[in-house]
PyMOL CGO cylinders between C-alpha atoms (Angstrom):
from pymol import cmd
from pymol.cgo import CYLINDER

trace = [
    CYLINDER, 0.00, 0.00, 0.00, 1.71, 3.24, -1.33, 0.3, 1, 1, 1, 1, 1, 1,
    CYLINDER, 1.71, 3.24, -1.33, -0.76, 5.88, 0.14, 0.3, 1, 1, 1, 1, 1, 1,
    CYLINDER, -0.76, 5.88, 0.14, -4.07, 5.34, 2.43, 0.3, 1, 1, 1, 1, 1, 1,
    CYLINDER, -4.07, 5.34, 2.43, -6.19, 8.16, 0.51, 0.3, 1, 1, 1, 1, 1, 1,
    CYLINDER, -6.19, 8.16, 0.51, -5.32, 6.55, -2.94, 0.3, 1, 1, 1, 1, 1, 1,
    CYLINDER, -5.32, 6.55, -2.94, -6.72, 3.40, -1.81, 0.3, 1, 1, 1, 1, 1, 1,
    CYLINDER, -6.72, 3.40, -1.81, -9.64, 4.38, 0.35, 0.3, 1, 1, 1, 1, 1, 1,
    CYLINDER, -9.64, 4.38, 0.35, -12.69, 5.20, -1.42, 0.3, 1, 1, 1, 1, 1, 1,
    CYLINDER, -12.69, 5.20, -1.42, -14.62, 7.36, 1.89, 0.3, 1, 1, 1, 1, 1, 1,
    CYLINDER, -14.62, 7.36, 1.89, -10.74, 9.22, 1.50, 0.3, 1, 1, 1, 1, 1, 1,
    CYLINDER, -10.74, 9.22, 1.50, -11.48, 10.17, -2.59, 0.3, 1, 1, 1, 1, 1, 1,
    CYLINDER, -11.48, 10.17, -2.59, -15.53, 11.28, -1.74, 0.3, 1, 1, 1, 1, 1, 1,
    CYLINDER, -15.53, 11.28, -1.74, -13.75, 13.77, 0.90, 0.3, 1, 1, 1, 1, 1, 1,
    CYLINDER, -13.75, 13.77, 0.90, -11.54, 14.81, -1.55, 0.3, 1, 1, 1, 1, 1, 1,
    CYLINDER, -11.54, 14.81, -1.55, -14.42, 15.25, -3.81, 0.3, 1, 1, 1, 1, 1, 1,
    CYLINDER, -14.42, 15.25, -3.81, -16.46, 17.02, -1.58, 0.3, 1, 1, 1, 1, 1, 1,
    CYLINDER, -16.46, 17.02, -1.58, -14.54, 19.61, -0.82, 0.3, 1, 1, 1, 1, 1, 1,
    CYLINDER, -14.54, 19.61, -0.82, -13.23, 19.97, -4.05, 0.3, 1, 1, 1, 1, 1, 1,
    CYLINDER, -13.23, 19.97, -4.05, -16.88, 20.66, -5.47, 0.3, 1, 1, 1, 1, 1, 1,
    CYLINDER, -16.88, 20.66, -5.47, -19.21, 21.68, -2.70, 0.3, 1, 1, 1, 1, 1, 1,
    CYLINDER, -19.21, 21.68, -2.70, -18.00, 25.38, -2.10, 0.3, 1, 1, 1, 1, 1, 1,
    CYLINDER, -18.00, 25.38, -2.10, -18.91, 26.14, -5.75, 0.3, 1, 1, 1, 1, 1, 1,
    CYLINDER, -18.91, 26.14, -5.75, -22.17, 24.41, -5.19, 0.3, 1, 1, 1, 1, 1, 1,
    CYLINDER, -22.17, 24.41, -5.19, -23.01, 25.48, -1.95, 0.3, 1, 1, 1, 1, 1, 1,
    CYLINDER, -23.01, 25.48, -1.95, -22.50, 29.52, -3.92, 0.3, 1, 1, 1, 1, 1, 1,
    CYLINDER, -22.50, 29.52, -3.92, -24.83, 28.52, -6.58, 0.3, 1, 1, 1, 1, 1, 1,
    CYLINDER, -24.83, 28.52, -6.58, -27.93, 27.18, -4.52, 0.3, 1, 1, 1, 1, 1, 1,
    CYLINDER, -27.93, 27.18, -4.52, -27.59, 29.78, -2.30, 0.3, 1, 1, 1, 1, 1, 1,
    CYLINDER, -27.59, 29.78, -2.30, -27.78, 32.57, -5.55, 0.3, 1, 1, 1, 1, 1, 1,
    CYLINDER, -27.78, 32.57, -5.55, -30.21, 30.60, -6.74, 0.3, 1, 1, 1, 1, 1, 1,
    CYLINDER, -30.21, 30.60, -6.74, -32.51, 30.71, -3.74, 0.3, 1, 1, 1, 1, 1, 1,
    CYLINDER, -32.51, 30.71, -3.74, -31.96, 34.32, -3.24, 0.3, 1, 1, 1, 1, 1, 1,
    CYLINDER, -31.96, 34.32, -3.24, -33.38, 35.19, -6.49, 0.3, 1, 1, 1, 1, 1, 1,
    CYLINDER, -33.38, 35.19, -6.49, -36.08, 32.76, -6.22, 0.3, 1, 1, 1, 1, 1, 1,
    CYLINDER, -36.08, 32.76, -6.22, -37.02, 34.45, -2.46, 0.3, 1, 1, 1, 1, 1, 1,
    CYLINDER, -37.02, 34.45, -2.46, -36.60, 37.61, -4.09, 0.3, 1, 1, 1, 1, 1, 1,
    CYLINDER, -36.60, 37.61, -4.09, -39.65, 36.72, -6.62, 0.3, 1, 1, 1, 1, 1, 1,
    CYLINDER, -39.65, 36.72, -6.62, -42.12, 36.33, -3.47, 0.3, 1, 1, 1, 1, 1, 1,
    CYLINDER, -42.12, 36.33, -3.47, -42.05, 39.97, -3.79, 0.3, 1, 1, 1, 1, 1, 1,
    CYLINDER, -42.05, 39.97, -3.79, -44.29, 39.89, -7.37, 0.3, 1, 1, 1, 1, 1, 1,
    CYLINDER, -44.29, 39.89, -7.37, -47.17, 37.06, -6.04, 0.3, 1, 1, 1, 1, 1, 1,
    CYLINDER, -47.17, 37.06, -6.04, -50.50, 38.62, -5.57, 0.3, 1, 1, 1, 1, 1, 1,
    CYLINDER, -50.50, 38.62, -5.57, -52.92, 35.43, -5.13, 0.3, 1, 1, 1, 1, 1, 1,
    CYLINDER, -52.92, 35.43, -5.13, -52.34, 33.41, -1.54, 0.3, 1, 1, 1, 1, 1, 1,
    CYLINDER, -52.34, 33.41, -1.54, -51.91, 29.79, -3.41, 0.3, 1, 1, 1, 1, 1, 1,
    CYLINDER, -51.91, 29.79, -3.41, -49.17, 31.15, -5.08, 0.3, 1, 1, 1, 1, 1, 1,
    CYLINDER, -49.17, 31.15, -5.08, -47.25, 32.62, -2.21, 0.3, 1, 1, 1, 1, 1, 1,
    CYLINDER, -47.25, 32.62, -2.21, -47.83, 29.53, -0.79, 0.3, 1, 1, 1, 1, 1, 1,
    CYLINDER, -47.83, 29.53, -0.79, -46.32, 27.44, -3.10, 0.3, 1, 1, 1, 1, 1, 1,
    CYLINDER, -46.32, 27.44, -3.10, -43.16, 29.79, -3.56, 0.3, 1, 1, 1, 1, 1, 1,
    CYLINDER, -43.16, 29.79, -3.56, -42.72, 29.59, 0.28, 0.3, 1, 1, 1, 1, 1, 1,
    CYLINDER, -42.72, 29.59, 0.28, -42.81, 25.88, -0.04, 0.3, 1, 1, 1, 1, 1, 1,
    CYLINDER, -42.81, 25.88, -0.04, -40.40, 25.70, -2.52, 0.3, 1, 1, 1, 1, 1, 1,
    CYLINDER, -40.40, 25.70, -2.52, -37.85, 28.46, -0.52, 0.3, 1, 1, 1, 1, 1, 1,
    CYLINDER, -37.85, 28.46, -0.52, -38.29, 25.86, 2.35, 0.3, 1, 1, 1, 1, 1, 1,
    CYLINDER, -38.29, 25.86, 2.35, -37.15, 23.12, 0.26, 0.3, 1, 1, 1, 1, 1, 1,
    CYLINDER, -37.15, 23.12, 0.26, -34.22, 25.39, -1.30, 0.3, 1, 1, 1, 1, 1, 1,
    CYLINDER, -34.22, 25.39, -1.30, -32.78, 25.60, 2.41, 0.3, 1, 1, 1, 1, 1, 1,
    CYLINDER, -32.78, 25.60, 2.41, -33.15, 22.09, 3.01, 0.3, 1, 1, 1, 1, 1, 1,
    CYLINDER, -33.15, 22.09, 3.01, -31.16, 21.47, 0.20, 0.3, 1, 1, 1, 1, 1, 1,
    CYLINDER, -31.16, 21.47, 0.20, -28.52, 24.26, 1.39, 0.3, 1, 1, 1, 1, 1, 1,
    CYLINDER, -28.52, 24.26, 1.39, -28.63, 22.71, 4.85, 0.3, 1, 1, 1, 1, 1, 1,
    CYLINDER, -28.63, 22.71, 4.85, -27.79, 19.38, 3.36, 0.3, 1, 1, 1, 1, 1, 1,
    CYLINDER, -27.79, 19.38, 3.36, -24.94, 20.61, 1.18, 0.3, 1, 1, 1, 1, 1, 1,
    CYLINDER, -24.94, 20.61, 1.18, -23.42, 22.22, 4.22, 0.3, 1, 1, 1, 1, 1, 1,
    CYLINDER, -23.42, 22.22, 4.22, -23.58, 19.00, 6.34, 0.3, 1, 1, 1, 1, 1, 1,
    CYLINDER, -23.58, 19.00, 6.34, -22.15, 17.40, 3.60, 0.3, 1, 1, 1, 1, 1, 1,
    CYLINDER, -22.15, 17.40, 3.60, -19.18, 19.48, 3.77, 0.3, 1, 1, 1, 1, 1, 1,
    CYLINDER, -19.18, 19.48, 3.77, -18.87, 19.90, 7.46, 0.3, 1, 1, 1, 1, 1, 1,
    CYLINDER, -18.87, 19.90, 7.46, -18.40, 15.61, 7.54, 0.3, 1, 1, 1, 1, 1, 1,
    CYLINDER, -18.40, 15.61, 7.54, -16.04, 16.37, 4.41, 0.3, 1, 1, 1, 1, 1, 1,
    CYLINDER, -16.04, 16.37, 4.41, -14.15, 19.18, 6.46, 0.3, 1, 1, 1, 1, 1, 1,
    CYLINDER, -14.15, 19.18, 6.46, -14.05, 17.36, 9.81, 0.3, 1, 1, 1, 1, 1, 1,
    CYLINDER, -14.05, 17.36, 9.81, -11.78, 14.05, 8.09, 0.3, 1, 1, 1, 1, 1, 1,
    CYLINDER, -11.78, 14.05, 8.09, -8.27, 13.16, 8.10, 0.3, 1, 1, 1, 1, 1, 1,
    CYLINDER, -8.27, 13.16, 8.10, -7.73, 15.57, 5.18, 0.3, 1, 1, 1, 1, 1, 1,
    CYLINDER, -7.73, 15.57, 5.18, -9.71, 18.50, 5.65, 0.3, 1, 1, 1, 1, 1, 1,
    CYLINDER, -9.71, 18.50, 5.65, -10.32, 19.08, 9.06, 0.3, 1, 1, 1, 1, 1, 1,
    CYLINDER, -10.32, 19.08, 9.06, -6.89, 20.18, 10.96, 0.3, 1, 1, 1, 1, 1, 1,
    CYLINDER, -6.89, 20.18, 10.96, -6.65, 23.45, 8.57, 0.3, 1, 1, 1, 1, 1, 1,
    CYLINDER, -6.65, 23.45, 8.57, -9.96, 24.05, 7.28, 0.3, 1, 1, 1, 1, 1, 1,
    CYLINDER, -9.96, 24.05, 7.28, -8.73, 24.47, 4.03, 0.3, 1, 1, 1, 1, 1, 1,
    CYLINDER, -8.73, 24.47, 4.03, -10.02, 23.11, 0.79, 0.3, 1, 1, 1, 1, 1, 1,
    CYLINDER, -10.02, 23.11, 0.79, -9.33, 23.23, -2.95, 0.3, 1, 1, 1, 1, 1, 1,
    CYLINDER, -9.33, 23.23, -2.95, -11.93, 24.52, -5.29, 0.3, 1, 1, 1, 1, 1, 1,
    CYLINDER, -11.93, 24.52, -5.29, -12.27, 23.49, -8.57, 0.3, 1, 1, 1, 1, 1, 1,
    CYLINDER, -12.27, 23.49, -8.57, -11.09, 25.82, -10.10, 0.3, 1, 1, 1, 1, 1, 1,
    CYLINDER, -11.09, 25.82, -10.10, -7.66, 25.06, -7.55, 0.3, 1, 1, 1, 1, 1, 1,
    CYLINDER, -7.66, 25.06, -7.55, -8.45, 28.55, -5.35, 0.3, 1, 1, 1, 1, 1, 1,
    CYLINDER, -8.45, 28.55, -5.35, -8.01, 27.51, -1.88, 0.3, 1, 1, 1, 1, 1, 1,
    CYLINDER, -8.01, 27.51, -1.88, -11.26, 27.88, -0.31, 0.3, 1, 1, 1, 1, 1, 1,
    CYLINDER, -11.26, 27.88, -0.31, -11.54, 28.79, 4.05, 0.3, 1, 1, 1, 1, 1, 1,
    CYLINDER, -11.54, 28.79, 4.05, -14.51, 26.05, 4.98, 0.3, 1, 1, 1, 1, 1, 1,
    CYLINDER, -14.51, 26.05, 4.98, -15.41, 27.05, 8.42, 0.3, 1, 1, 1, 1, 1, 1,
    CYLINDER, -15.41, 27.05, 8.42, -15.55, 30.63, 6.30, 0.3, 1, 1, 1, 1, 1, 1,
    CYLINDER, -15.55, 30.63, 6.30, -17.83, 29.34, 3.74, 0.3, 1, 1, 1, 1, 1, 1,
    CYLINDER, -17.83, 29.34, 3.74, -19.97, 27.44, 6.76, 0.3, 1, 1, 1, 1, 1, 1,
    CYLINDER, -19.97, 27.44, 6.76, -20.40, 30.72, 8.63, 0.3, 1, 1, 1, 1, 1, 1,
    CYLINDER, -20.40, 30.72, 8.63, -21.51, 32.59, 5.33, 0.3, 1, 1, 1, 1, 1, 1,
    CYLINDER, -21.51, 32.59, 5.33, -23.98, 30.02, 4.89, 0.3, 1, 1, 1, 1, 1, 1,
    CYLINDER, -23.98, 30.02, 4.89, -25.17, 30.15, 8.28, 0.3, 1, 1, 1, 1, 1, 1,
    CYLINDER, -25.17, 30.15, 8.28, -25.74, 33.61, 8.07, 0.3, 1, 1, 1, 1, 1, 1,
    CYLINDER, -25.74, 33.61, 8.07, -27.64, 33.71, 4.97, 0.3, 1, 1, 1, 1, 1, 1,
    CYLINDER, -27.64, 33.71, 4.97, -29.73, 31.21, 6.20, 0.3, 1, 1, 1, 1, 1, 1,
    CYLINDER, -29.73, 31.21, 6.20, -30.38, 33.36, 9.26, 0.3, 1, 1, 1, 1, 1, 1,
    CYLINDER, -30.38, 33.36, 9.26, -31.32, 36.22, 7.40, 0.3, 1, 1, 1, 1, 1, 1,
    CYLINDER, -31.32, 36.22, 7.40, -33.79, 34.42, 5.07, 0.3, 1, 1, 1, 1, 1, 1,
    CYLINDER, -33.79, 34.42, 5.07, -35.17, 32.85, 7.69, 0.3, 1, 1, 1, 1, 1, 1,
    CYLINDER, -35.17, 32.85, 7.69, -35.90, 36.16, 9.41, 0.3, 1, 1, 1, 1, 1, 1,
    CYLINDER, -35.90, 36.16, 9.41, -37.19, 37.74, 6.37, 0.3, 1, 1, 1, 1, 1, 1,
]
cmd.load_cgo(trace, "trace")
């Protein structure tokens, strides 16, 4: 055996995770702020409704993406520096990203 995280598949998904996540976590979090934004332009009750319910189900997803990368974070390779590599090869600050999150998610929900 040359190298554990070459060989060890829950190793790679970490890898993976925090690799891609930070770009994804950005993008469902635009995207539900400019779908929360449109609440502003509903008129009839159903359809308020039915936007709120889908807003709900945005920040589930964004909750589950960052839960995702907190287990990714908290591993061998991620956790002691809370550092990750982008795609893109940026270095990206997790617990920075988490708290960013966090706070958006706050703020909606206060909304």
């Amino acid at each position: 055996m040359s190298d554990a995280n070459n060989t060890d598949p829950v190793a790679t998904l970490r890898d993976e995770l925090l690799r891609d996540l930070p770009g994804d976590i950005r993008r469902v979090r635009n995207a539900y702020r400019r779908a929360a934004q449109q609440a502003a332009l509903l008129r009839e009750a159903k359809d308020f409704t039915a936007h709120q319910t889908a807003c709900k189900a945005g920040l589930g997803h964004l909750e589950s993406l960052i839960k995702l990368l907190r287990w990714a974070s908290d591993g061998d390779n991620g956790g002691a520096s809370g550092k990750a590599k982008a795609k893109g090869g940026e270095d990206v600050d997790v617990e920075k990203l988490i708290k960013e999150a966090r706070a958006a998610l706050a703020v909606d929900q206060n909304d």
